[in-house]
N, C-alpha and C positions, 0 to 999 in steps of 0.2 A: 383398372385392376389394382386392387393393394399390394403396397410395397411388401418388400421380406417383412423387416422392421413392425410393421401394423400388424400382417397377421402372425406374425410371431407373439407380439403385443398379447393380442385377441387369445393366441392358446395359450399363454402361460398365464392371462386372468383367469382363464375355464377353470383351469387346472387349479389355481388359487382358490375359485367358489368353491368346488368340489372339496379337497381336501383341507383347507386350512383348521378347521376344526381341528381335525386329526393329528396334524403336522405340528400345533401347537400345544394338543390336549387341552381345547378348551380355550386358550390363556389369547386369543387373537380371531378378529372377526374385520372383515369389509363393513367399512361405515361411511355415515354420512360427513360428509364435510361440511365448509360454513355456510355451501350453497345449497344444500339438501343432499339426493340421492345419487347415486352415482349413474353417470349416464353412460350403458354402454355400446354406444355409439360414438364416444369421444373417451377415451382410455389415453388420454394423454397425462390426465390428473388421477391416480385411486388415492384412497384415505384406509388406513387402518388403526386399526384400534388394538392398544397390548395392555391387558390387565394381569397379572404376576400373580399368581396363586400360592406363592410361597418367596421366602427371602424378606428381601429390606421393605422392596415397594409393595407389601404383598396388600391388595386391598385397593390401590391404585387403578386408576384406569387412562389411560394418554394416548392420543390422537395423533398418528404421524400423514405426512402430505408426500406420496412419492409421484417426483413429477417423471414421466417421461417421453416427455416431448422434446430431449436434445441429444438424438442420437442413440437411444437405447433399442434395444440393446447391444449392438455388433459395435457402436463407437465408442459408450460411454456408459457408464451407473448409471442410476437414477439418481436426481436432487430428493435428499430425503431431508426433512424438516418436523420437527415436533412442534406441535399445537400448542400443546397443552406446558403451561410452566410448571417444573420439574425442579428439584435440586439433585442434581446427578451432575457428577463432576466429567463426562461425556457425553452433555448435552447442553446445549449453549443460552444462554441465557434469550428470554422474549423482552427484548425494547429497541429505544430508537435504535441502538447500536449494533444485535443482530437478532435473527428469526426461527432460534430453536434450533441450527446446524448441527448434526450429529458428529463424533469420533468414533467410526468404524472400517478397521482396516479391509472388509469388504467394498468400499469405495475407494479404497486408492490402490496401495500396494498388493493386496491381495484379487481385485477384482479382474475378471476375464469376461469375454463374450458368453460364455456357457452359462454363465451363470442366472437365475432365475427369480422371479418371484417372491417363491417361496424361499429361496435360499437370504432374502432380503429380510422378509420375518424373522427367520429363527435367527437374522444374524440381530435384530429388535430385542428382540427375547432374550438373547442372549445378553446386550448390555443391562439388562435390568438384573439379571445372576450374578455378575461378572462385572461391574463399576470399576475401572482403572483410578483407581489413588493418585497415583504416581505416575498419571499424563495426561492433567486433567483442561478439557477445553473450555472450562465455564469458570469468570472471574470470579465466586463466589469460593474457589478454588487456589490452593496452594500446594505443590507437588511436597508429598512428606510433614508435612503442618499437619494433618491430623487422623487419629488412631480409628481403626475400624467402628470399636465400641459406640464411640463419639459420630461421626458417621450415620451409625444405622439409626440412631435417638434422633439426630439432625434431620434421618431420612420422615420417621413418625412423625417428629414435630409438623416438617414442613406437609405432610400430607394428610392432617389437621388442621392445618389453615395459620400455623402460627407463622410467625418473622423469624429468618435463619440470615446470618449476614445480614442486615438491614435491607434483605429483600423478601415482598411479601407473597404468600402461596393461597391459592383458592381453594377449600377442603376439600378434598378426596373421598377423605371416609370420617367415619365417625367416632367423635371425641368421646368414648363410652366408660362413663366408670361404673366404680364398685354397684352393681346394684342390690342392692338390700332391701326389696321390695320382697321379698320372700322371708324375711329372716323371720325366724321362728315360727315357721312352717316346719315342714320335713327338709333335713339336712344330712349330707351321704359322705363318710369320711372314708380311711383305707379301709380301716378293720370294721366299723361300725357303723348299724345303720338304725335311727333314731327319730322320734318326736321330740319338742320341746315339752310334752306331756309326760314325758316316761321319767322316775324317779334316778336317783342317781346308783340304787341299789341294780334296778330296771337294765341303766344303763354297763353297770359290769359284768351283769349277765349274758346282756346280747353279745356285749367284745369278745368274751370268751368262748360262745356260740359259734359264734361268724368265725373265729378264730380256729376251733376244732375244725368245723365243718369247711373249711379252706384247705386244713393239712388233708383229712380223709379225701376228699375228693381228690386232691394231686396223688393222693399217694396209691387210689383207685386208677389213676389217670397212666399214672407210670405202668402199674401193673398191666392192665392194661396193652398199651403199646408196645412193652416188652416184649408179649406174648405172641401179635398179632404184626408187630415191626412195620405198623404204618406209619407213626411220626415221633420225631423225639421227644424223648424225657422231657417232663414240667417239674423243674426243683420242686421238692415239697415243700407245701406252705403256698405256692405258689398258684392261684386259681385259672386255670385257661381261660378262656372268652366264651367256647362251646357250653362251659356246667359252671356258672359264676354262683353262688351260693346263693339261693332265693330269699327275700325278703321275707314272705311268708312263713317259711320254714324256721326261720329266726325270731318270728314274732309267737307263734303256735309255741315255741318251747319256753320262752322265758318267762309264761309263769308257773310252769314247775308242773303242772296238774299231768300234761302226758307220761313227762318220764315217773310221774309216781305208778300210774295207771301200766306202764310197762314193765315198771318192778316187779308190782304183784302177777304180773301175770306170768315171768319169767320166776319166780319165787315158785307160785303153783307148781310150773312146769316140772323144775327139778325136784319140788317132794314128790310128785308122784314118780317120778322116775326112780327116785331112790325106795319106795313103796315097794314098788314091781319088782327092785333087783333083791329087795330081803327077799323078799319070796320067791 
């Protein structure tokens, strides 16, 4: 018969497949460690994986090792250990000297029996938000030596592959610059929207196109909501995201021919109006 211990083990992984997606939005999945897949029939070792969809590490992806095979859950935490080398000032450096050990008060002073799985993740998740400065376990580290700013650069550098403290990081993500493989194609500013074809005459027509046809629509927009008190006011000038001002609409006017074409026919309009009122 299995102990408490195992099949307690057994439901709080269930519970792990099932939700972690959710639990993290995305940002953490069950993976394979260095010996393949996870086997569950021996839940003594799981592997997860925490990719940060926003903040310093966002683009990252790192492998942690929660063992718990000494005592968990009713004795003790789980040994939790990161894989993957990191420059995070609570997260412990991988060589001869040590194996990735984490800084999370979920492991010592804060930890109890109740606690779970999942509650292990997002306590993951949470150091990659939330990087302690000022109590830091990784020698690459000095508590107050250095500014956020500097830090979060540190953080890109090292997760591009470059040397931060004369220690070295395996890329992460990609080293992406300017690309200019479009340039002088079609190109999309605040106010303007253009070819490297259109004259410069061309182009102070469309600005101040795009420009009108921005204020009318917010100021449609407003009216609008006003009337009907479904959603607040859009300052004018300002374009919602629902009615952005169409490209097409901007290109059909700027060469002049419609609104000549709607002159005359607004011209008509009122001689004959004023025809009919002499008489």
């Amino acid at each position: 018969m299995a102990s408490r211990s195992t099949s307690e083990i057994m439901k709080q992984y269930k519970s792990l497949v099932r939700g972690i997606e959710l639990l993290s939005d995305g940002q953490a999945a069950i993976t394979q460690g260095p010996d393949g897949g996870q086997d569950e029939d021996d839940l003594s070792v799981i592997y997860v994986s925490i990719s940060p969809n926003d903040g310093p590490y966002k683009g990252g992806s790192f492998v942690f090792k929660l063992d718990l095979s000494d005592g968990y859950p009713d004795v003790s935490p789980p040994v939790i250990n990161c894989l993957t080398k990191v420059y995070h000032p609570n997260i412990d450096a991988i060589d001869e000297y040590s194996e990735g050990e984490i800084c999370l008060n979920l492991l010592d002073e804060l930890w109890n029996p109740d606690l779970t799985l999942e509650d292990y993740v997002q306590g993951l998740l949470f150091l990659f938000y939330n990087p302690n400065l000022d109590d830091p376990l990784n020698p690459s580290f000095s508590a107050g030596e250095i500014e956020w700013e500097e830090f979060e650069e540190n953080v890109r550098k090292s997760l591009m592959g470059y040397e931060i403290e004369g220690v070295e990081y395996e890329p992460l993500i990609q080293d992406v610059g300017e690309d200019k493989s479009n340039e002088g194609e079609e190109s999309e500013g605040d106010d303007i929207l253009m070819t490297s074809s259109e004259t410069s005459d061309q182009k102070e027509l469309v600005t101040v196109v795009t420009t009108d046809l921005k204020s009318g629509l917010a100021e449609k927009s407003n009216s609008r909501d006003d009337a009907t008190g479904q959603r607040e006011d859009v300052p004018v000038g300002v374009v919602s995201a629902e009615a952005p001002p169409p490209p097409v609409t901007v290109r059909v006017l700027q060469n002049g021919l419609p609104l000549i074409i709607i002159g005359v026919g607004v011209w008509a309009g009122l001689s004959l109006m004023r025809r009919f009122a002499v008489r």
